[in-house]
N, C-alpha and C positions, 0 to 999 in steps of 0.2 A: 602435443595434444591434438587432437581429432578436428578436422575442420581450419588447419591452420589460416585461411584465407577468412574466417571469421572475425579473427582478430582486431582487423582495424577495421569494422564496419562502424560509420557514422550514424548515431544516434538521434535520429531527425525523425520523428515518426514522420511528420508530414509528405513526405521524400515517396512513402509508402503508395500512395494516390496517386493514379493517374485521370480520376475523376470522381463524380460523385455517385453516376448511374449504376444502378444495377445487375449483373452479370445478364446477357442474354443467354439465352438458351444454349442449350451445345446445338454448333453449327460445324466444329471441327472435334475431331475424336480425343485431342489434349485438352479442350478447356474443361475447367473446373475446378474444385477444390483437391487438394492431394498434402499428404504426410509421410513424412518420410518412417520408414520399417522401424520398430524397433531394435531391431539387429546391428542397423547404421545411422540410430542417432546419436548423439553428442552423448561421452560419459561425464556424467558430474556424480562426485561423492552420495551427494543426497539424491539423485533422483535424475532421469533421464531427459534429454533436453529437445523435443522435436521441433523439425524444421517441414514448416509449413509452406505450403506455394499455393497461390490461385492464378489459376488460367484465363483468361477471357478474350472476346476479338474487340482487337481497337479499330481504328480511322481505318477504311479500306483494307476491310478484310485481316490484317496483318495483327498476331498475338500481342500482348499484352500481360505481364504476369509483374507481383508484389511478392514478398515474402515476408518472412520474419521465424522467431525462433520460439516455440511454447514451455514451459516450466510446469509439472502439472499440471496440465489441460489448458492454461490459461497465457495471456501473451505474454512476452516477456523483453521482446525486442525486438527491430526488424532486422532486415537483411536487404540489405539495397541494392535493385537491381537497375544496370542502363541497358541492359539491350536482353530483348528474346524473341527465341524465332524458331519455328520447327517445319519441316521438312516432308511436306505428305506422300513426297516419294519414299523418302529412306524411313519414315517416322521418328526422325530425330529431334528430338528438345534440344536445343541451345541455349545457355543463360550465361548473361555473361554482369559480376556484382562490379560495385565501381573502385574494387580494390584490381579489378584485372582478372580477377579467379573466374577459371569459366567450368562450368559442367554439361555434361554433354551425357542424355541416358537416350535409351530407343523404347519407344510405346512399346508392348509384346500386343501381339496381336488378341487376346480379351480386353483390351483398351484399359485395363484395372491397373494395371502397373508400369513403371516406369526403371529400366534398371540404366545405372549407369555411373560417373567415376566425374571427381574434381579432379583442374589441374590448375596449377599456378600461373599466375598472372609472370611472375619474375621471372627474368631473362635465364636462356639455359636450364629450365626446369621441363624435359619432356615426358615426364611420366606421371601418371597420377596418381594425385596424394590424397585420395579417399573415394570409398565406394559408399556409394550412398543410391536407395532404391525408394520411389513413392507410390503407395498406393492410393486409390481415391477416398477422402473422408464422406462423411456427411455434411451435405450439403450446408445446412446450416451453420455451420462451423463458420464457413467464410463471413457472415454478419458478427459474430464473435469475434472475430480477429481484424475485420478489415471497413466492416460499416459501424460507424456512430448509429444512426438511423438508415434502415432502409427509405429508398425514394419512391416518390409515388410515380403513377403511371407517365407523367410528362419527364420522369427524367430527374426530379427534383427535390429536397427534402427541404420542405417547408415546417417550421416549428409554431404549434399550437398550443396554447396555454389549457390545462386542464385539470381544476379542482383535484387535490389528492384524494384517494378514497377513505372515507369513514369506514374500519375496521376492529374489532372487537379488540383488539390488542391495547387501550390501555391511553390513544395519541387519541386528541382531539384536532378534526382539521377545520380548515377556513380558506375560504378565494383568496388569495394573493390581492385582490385587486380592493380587498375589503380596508389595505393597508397602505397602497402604493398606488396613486393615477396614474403612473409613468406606464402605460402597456406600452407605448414604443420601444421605452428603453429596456424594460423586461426581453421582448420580441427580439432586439437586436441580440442579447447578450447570449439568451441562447443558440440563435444561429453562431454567434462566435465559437460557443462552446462549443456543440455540432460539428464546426469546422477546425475543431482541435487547435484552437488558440490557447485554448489554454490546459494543454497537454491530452491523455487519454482517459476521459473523467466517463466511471462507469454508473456511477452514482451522485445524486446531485438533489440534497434536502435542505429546506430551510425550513424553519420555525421562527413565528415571531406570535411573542402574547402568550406564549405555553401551546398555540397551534400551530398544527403542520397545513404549513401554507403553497408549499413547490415541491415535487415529489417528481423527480425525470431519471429515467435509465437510459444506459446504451450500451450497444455493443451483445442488442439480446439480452443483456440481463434485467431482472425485474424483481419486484418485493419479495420475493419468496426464496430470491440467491445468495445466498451464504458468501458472504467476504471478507478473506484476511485483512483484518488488520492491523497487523503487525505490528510494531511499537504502540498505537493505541493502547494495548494490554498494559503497558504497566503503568496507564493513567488509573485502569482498573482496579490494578492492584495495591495503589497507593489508596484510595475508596476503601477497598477493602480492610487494610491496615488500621485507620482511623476508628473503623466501625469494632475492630479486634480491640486497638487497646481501650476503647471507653467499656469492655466487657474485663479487660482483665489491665486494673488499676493499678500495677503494680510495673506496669512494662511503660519504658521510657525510652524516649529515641535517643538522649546518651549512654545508655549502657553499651557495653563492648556488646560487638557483634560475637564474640564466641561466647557470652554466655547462655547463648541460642540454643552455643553446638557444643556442649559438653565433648562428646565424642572426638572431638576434634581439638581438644583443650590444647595438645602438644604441639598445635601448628601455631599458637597465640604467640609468635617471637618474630624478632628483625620489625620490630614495627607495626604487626598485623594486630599487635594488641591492642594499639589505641586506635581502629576501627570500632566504629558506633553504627547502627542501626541510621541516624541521620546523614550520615555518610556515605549508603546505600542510597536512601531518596536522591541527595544531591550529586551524585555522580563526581563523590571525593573520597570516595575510597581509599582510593591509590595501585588496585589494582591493572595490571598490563591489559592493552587492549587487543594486541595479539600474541599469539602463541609465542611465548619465552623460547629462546634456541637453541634446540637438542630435546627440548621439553615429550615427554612420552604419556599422550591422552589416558587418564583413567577412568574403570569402569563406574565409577561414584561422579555422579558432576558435580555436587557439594564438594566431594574432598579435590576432584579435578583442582578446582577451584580455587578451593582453603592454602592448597598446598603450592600458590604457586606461588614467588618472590613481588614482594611490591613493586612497582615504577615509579611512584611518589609518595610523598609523607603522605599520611590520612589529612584530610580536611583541605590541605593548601591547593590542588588546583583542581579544577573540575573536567573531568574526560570523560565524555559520554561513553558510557559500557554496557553490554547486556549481561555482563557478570552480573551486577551489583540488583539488576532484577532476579537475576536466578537465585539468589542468595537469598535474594525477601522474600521468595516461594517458598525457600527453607525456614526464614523465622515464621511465616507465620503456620506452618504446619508445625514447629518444634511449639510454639505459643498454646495454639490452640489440640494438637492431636489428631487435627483435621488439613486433609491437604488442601490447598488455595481453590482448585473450581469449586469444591464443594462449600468452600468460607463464602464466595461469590455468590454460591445459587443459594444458598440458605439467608444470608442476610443483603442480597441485593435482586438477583435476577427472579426467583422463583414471586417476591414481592411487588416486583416492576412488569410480571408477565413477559417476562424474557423468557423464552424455552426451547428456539432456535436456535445454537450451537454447538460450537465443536471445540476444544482444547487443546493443544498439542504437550506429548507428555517426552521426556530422558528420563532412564534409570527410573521410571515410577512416577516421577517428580512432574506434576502439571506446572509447564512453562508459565513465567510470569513478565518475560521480555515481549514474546511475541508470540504470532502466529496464532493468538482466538481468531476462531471465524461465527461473525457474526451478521446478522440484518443489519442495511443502512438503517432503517427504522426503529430500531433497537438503542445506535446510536448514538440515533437523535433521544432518546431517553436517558440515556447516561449525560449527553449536555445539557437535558430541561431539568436532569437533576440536581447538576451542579450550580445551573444558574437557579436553581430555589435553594439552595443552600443546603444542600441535602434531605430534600425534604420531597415525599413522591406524594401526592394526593394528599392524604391526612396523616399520614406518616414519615416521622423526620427520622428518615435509615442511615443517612451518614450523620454526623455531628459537626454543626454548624461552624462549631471551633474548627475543626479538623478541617472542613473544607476552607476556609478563610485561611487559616496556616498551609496547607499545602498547595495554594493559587496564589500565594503571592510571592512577589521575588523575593529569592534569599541570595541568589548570588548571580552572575552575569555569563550566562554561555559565549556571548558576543557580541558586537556593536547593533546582532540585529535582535537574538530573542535574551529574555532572561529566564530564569529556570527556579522553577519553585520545589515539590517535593514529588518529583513525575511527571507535574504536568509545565509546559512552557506556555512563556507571557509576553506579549508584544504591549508598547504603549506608546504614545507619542516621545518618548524619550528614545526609542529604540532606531535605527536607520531604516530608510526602503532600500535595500539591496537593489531593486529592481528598477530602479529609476531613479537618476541622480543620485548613490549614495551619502556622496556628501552634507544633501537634505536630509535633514528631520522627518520624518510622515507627519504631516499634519493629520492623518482622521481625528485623532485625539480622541478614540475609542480604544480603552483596553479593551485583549483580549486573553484568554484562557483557552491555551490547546492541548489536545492532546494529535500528535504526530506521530502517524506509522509512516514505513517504505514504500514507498512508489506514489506517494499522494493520498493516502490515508488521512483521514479529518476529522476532529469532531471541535469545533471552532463556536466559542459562546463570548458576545459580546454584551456585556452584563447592560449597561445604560440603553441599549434597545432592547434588552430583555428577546432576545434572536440568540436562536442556534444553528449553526450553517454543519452541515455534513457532505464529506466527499468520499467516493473511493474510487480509486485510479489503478493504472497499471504503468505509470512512467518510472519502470524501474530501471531502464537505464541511460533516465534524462534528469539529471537533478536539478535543474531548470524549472524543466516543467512541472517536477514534482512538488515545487515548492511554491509553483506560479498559482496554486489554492488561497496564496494569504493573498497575495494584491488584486487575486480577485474577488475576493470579499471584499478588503479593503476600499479600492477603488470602485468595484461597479455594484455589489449588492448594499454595500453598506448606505450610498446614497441614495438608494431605491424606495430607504425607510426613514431618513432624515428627516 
């Protein structure tokens, strides 16, 4: 594969910083932002993977450069560099990552481009193992990838607290401070966050009382930027469902799943027949979690699907899958005749003043695992919805049953979450992974999540009547990805105590 000295790069974003200031101006004809060509970036299946550099002069004169890796447009990883240095005689770049891999390109004289070739860090390797070329992006790209907050004129990113805006969409806001006298401890928490303590958090909302009371972005992003988030969808889609069968009274979450799928009635044997619809929600299908071996993809992702061999009896263990969501996209378009965004926009989003989104579709089929992109502030309304019981302003859109049934545990993902019908649940019975496991968590605040990849959130902790919202980009720290719960837990959640 391409880029083999990739392989073992250390997932630290922090590693990425060599401070907090702001790039100076170009004083030498390397600094700046740059990407690597199309040509010579990274192939992956789904989509190409560019590798991103910035330039700048450190302590006396001498370069300075970060990297990391982009995923459509957006970050994705870093790429950790210990040493770089360039050459204004030769105009050579040097970089050398802390696997030993070093690349070596030469400016071309329109200063625009950079061509030049990796070679391995391992002994006896003297040839290089990838050509790879950069040209310069746009400048602001480097805030996107490499600042939380830009700093102000002395050098510094100072965090200021400031009222969310009052916006015609539908949220009610409020001062933070109308709930909490702690502004010290507000004050510190965000510089923490700023200082990526607690991962790469691009979005960051709380609601408490039904208002939006902290509303912070970073990394450039701001209200108006669309965010995957990814597994989040099929807390949506569970929503959904509920609001389906109180329309058609006849649909039960123990019926077999193939009386969905007529069409597919032949595949109902070895076991797949006592699949139920409730077996989808709690992720006990029994469906394989990855590709069966010799297995040959087909063009139907339903029948993909249908037709592959169990891994466990129905019901007995729980393994999380994004099959068992793709499959609910399917009953509830076999249910209703309507395919699942449009069950969404008609009986949830169009009524909530939702109308910034995007879907992801296979074979026709709008995804029901992953990959909507929607507003942080969006949401934060899908959480004020669930903590009113389904109920938006005057109107009770999901069914109060339904949401009480599908937030509570039905069975145990693990010592740390338990798992309802989509959505998971923390309570003081559950462990803190993150400190002392062995202890219990005291907050002794249930909560109600829904979790996408890389730090995705939409987090409602019913007895403060609050909803915390995050979106992130630690997609390949699951640490940090997951360091959203103990930071509610431990620092927001006493903020309102």
């Amino acid at each position: 594969m391409k880029y083999r000295f990739l392989a073992g790069i250390c997932i630290v974003c922090s590693s990425l910083f060599w401070g907090c200031s702001q790039p100076e101006p170009q004083t030498t004809s390397i600094e700046g932002i740059w990407v690597c060509t199309l040509e010579t970036a990274l192939d992956y299946p789904e989509s190409k993977r560019i590798t991103a550099l910035l330039i700048g002069e450190g302590n006396g004169g001498i370069i300075e450069a970060r990297g990391c890796i982009m995923w459509d447009g957006s970050y994705l990883y870093p790429w950790n560099l210990e040493q770089a240095s360039f050459s204004d005689s030769t105009q050579t770049l040097t970089l050398v990552d802390e696997d030993g891999d070093r690349y070596e390109g030469i400016l071309e004289s329109d200063q625009h481009t950079i061509r030049g070739y990796f070679w391995s860090g391992d002994p006896g390797q003297n040839k290089p193992i990838d050509t790879v070329d950069f040209i310069r992006a746009d400048p602001q790209l480097a805030q996107t990838l490499f600042y939380p907050r830009l700093p102000g004129p002395n050098g510094h990113t100072a965090y200021t607290y400031k009222s969310p805006e009052a916006l015609e969409d539908g949220l009610e806001v409020a001062n933070i401070n109308t709930f909490t006298g702690d502004s010290l401890a507000l004050y510190a928490l965000l510089s923490n966050i700023i200082s990526q303590d607690y991962g790469r958090l691009e979005s960051l909302l709380v609601m408490k009382d039904s208002q939006l009371v902290l509303e912070e972005y970073f990394y450039g992003y701001d209200k108006s930027h669309l965010h995957n988030i990814h597994s989040c969808t099929k807390s949506i889609a569970s929503l959904v469902l509920g609001i389906v069968m109180e329309h058609y009274e006849d649909v039960e979450l123990s019926l077999p799943l193939f009386d969905f799928f007529p069409e597919y009635d032949h595949l109902a044997i070895n076991g797949k027949e006592l699949i139920s619809v409730e077996h989808l929600l709690c992720m006990t299908a029994g469906f394989p979690v990855d590709d069966t071996p010799g297995w040959v993809d087909l063009d139907d992702q339903l029948l993909n699907i249908l037709s592959r061999p169990l891994a466990e009896v129905p019901g007995e263990i729980f393994q999380y899958n994004n099959n068992n969501s793709i499959l609910l996209g399917g009953v509830l378009q076999n249910i209703t005749g309507e395919p699942a965004d449009q069950l969404v926009k008609k009986y949830l989003f169009d009524l909530m003043g939702i109308s910034s989104y995007q879907w992801a579709y296979v074979d026709g089929l709008p995804q029901c695992h992953s990959d909507l992109q929607m507003l942080p502030r969006d949401m934060a309304k899908i959480g004020q919805l669930v903590l009113n019981d389904g109920r938006w302003g005057d109107l009770q859109l999901v069914p109060k049953e339904w949401i009480q049934e599908s937030t509570r545990p039905h069975l145990a993902e693990s010592e740390y979450f338990d798992y309802g019908y989509h959505w998971w649940l923390r309570s003081a019975s559950n462990k803190a992974w993150w400190d002392k496991p062995e202890i219990r968590s005291n907050a002794g605040h249930e909560m109600v999540i829904a979790l996408g990849f890389g730090g995705q959130y939409i987090m409602i902790i019913r007895d403060l009547n609050m909803v915390v919202v995050t979106t992130a980009s630690d997609y390949s720290n699951g640490h940090m990805a997951r360091s959203k719960i103990p930071l509610v837990i431990e620092k927001f959640i006493p903020l309102f105590e």
